[in-house]
N, C-alpha and C positions, 0 to 999 in steps of 0.2 A: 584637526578633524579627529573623532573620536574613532575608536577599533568597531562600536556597532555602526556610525555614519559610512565606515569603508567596506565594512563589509554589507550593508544593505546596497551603497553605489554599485559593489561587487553585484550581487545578487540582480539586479535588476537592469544589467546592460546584458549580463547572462542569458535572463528570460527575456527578455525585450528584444534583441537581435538574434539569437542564434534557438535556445529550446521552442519558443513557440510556432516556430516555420518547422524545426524538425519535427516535433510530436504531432501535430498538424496533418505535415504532407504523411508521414509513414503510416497515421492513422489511415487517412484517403487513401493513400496505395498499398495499403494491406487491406481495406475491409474492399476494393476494388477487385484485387488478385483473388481473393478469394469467392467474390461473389458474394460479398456479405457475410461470412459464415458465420458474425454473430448473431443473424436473424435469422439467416439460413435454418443452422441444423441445431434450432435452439431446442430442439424436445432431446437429440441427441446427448446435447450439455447433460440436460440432468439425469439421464440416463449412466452418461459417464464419470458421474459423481459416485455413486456410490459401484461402481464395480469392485470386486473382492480380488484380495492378491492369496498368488496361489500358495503361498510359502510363509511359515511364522518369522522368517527374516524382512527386516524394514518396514516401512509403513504402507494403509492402504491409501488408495485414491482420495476418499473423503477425508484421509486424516491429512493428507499434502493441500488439500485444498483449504482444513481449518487455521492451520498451518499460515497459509499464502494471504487468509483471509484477516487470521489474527495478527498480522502483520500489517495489514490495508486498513483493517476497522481498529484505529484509535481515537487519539485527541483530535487527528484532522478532521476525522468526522465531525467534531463538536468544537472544540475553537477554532480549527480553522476553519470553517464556514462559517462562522461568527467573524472570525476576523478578514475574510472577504465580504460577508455582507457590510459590514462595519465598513472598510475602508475604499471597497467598490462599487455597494450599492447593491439592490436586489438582482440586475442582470447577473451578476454574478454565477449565479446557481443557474443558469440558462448556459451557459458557457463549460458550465461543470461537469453538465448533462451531457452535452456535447463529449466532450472530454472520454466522456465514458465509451458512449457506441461507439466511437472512432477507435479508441483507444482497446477496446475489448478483440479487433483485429490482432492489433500488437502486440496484446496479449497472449492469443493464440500463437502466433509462430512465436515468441519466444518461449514459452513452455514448451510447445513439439521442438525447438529445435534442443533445448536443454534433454529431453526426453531421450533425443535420437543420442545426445555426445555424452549421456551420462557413463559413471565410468563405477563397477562394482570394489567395494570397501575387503577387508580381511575377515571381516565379518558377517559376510551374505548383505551386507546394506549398500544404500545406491547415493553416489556423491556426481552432484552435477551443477550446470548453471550456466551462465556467458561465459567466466573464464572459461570452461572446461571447452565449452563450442569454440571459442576463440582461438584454444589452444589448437584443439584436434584438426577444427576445418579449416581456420586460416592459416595454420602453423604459426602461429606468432607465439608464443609462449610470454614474450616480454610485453604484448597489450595485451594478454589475459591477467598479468603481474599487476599492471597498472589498472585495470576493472578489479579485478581483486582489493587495490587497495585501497581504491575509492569507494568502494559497497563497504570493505569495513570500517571505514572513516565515515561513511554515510550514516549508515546502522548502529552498531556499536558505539558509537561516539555522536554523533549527529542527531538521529533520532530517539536514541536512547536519553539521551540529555536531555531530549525537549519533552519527552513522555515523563520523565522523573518530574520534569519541572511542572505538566500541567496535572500533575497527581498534586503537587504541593499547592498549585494554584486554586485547587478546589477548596481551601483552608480557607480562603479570604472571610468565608461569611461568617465562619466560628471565630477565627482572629483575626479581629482587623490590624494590630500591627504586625502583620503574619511574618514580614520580612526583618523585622528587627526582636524577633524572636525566636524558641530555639527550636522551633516547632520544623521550619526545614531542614535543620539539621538530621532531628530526629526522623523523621519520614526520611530520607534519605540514607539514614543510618540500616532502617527495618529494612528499606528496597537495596541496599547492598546484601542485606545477608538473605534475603528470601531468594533474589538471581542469582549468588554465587551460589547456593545450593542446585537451583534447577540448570544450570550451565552445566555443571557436572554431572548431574543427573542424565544427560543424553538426550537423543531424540526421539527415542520411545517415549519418557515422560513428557517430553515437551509435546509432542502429538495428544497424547490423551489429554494431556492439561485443554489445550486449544481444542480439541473436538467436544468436551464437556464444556469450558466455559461461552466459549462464542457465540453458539447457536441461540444459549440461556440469556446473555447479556443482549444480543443485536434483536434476540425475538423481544424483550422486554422494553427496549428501547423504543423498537418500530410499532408498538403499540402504543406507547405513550404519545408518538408522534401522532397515531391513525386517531388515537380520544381526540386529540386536537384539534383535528383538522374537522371531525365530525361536527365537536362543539361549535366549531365559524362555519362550519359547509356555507351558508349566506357568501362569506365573506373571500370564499376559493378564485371565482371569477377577478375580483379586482388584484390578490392579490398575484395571480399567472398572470394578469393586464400589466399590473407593473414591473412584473420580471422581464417579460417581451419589452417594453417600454423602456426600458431601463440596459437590457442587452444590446438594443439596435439604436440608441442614440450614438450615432458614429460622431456626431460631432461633440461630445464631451469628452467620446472613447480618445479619439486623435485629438485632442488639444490636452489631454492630461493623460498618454496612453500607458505610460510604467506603474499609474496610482488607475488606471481607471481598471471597471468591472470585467473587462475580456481578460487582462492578464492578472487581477487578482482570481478570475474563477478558474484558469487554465491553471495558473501555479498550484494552488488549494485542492485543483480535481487532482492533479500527479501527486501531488504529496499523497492524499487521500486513497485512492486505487492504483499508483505505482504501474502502471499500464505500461511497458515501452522501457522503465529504466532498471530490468535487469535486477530485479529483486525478488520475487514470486517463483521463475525459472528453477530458483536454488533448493525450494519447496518441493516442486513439480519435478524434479530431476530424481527426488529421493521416492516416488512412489512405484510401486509395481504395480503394471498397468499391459496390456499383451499387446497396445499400438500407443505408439507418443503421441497420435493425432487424438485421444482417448483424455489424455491430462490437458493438452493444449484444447480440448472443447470444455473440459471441468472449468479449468481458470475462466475463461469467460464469463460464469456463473459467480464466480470469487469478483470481477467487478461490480457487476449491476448488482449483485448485495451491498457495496462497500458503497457506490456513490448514487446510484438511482433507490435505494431502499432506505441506507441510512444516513448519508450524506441528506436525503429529500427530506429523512421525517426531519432532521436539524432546521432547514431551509424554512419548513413549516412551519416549527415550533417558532421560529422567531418573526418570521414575517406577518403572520396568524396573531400572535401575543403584541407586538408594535414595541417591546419595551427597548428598541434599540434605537428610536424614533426621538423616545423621550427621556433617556437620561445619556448622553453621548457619555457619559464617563465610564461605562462598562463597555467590557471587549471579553471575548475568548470564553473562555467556565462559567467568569462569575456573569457573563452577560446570557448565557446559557441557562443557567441557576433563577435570576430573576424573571425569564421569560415562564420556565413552568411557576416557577410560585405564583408567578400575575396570573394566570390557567386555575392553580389547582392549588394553590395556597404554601405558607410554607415548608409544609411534610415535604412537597414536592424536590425540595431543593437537594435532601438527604438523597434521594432517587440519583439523581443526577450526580451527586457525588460517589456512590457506591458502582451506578454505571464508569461513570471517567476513571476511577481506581482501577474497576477491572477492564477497562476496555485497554489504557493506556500498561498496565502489567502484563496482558495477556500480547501488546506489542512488543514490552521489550524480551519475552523471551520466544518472541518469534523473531523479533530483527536478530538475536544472537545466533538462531539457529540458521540464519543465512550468511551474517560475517564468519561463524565457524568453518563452514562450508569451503567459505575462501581460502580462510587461515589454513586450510588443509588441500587447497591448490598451490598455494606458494610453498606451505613447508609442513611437513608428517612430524617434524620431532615433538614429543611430548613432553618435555620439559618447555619448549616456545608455547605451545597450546596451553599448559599449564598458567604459565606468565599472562598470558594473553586473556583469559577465561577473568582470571584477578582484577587486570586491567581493566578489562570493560564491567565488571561490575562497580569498579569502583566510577567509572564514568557516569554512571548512572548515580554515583553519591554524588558527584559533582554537579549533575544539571538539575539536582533536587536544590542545589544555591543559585542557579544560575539566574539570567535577568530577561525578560520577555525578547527583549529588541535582538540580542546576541544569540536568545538559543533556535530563533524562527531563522533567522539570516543564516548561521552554519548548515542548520540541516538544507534549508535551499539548495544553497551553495554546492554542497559536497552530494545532495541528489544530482543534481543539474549538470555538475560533472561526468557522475557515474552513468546519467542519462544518455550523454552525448556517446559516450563509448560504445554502449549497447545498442542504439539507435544502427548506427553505422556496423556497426556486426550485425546487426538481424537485414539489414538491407542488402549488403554481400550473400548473404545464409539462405535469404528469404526463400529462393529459387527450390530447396533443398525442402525447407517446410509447405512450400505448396504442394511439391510431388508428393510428399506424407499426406496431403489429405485427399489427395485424389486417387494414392493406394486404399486408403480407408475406405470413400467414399463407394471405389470398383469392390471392393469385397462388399462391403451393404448390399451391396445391387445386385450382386448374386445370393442374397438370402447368408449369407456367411459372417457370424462374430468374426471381426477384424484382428486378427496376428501379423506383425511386422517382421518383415525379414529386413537385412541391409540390400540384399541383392535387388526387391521390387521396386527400389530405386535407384538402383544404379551405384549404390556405395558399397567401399571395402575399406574403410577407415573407421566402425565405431568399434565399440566394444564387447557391449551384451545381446547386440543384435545379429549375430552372425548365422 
């Protein structure tokens, strides 16, 4: 048995038995506990988007959110929704959607709780996340160790690898022996020295970077999807018939449930908007903000951009074009690629490639700024962080060689991991982010901007909140 046939077995007894019952239930008992809050106090969301910090130390709200976002809006939005539609059929994106409301619960309290345990820098800036909560409020320091070093195995090495790789995959239609040429070398070569400069650079540039490119790339994108969808409008009905159609045949689902459309759209939505597995939190911990319940309403927003805006215009673009129908031998970019050129001919294709460059570069220097994060919960020396900085750029030269099968299964893998950890910290914690939003909530109601103290809930364990 091959190292990608064991790691895919790996991967998919993973999802199949244990992530998709937890992401699941936590979504149902968080969007329950809350009373829905992401439909609830959705004008609130975007209101707590752009709130202003009071101080030129760290980042603002909107920038933790482009941040959280440029980290959710990559390749997944466009090969891997290609590569669930591809391999589980259009129910898929019904599933994905799902994914998301549910999942935008779990969102919420993991940002308020990263919010509450974030812990202030030497330099007026704010370091937080699951370890930090894990540490502070379970006292465990050694499963914060271990979250820690699954998000930078995730991040840094997992997803960074597979964003290098789907930058290089976007080559196929200029060179078609792209793989036996030196062409991912070279692209891999440029994406090592372009990250190790921004990794260095800090989290001020990395915020501006993501608050200028994201908005420009996801806006540009989601209208290419909306042309699309305009141009079939006829055609919208049949194709939401066959997503529904194709979601609820249960008996294809359980007779092939690891390869069928529930658990390729569940897999693909978490990759995609990261809802639940302790990624986003590391964003939302570094912003200032005068209630946690304030960034934990922002991120919510950070999903339904990520999977109901541009996870859908994908959905669209391919189910809308059919060209996935009739040449089974594309998948992922180049299957992506040929749907707009069938649309809108082939200028179209250039689009799609200058989008996946920057959607997938503007991931990897947001996954770095959350495995950083880490790397500076288990250890401050700066010579390690130095080492470390090096490393994962060179990771990213590595997944620019890497091979399809290998770089989708690691990132699973080492997500699904890092999933299960957080899952179970925010279940313990939950108790602690409900109370945050029903401190919020009671200030609303009496006409009063929301400030957090630890006391209105009964804490005397954080740090900035005292």
């Amino acid at each position: 048995m091959s190292i990608a046939e064991i790691l895919t077995k790996f991967d998919d007894i993973l999802y199949t038995w244990c992530l998709i019952y937890m992401l699941a239930g936590a979504g149902i008992y968080f969007t329950v506990r809350t009373r829905f809050v992401q439909l609830r106090l959705l004008g609130d969301c975007f209101k707590c988007m752009f709130e202003k910090k009071s101080s030129d130390k760290g980042i603002s709200s909107f920038q933790a959110l482009m941040i959280a976002t440029a980290s959710r809006v990559g390749t997944g939005n466009m090969a891997g929704v290609a590569t669930a539609i591809v391999l589980g059929g259009p129910g898929a994106a019904f599933w994905m959607w799902l994914m998301a409301l549910l999942g935008a619960a779990s969102a919420f309290i993991e940002s308020t709780l990263a919010q509450i345990y974030k812990t202030r820098e030497e330099d007026g800036s704010f370091k937080g996340g699951p370890a930090y909560y894990i540490e502070r409020a379970l006292h465990a320091r050694w499963l914060g160790i271990i979250f820690a070093i699954s998000l930078i195995a995730t991040f840094a090495f997992g997803f960074n690898g597979l964003q290098a790789y789907n930058i290089v995959s976007t080559m196929e239609y200029y060179f078609p022996d792209l793989h036996s040429s030196p062409v991912p070398l070279t692209i891999g070569c440029i994406l090592f020295a372009a990250s190790l400069y921004l990794f260095f650079a800090g989290a001020e540039k990395i915020g501006w970077l993501s608050s200028v490119l994201v908005p420009i790339m996801s806006g540009l994108y989601i209208v290419m999807g909306i042309l699309i969808i305009i141009l079939n409008i006829g055609e919208i009905p049949a194709v939401l018939a066959s997503v529904m159609r194709s979601a609820f045949d249960f008996r294809a689902i359980f007779s092939g449930f690891t390869g069928s459309c529930m658990v390729y759209g569940i897999k693909r939505g978490l990759f995609s908007n990261e809802a639940g597995m302790g990624s986003a939190p590391n964003a939302s911990a570094s912003a200032e903000v005068s209630h946690p319940a304030k960034q934990g309403l922002a991120q919510i927003i950070s999903v339904y951009i990520d999977t109901l805006m541009i996870c859908s215009a994908t959905v669209f673009i391919l189910l809308l074009t059919g060209v996935y129908k009739t040449d089974s031998s594309l998948n992922g970019i180049p299957l992506l690629q040929q749907s707009v050129a069938h649309q809108f001919g082939t200028w179209a294709i250039h689009v799609i490639t200058i989008a996946v460059c920057m959607f997938a570069f503007t991931s990897i220097v947001g996954n770095y700024f959350y495995a950083e994060a880490n790397i500076l919960f288990i250890s401050k020396n700066k010579v390690f962080l130095t080492i470390f900085r090096i490393a994962a750029a060179f990771m990213v030269l590595l997944g620019a060689l890497n091979s399809m099968d290998i770089a989708w299964s690691l990132a699973d893998i080492t997500m699904g991991l890092e999933a299960v950890v957080n899952i179970i910290a925010i279940f313990l914690l939950s108790r602690t982010a409900f109370n945050c939003l029903r401190d919020y909530e009671d200030q609303k109601a009496k006409g009063i901007d929301p400030v957090f103290h630890e006391k209105n809930i009964g804490l005397d364990n954080t740090d900035v909140w005292k």
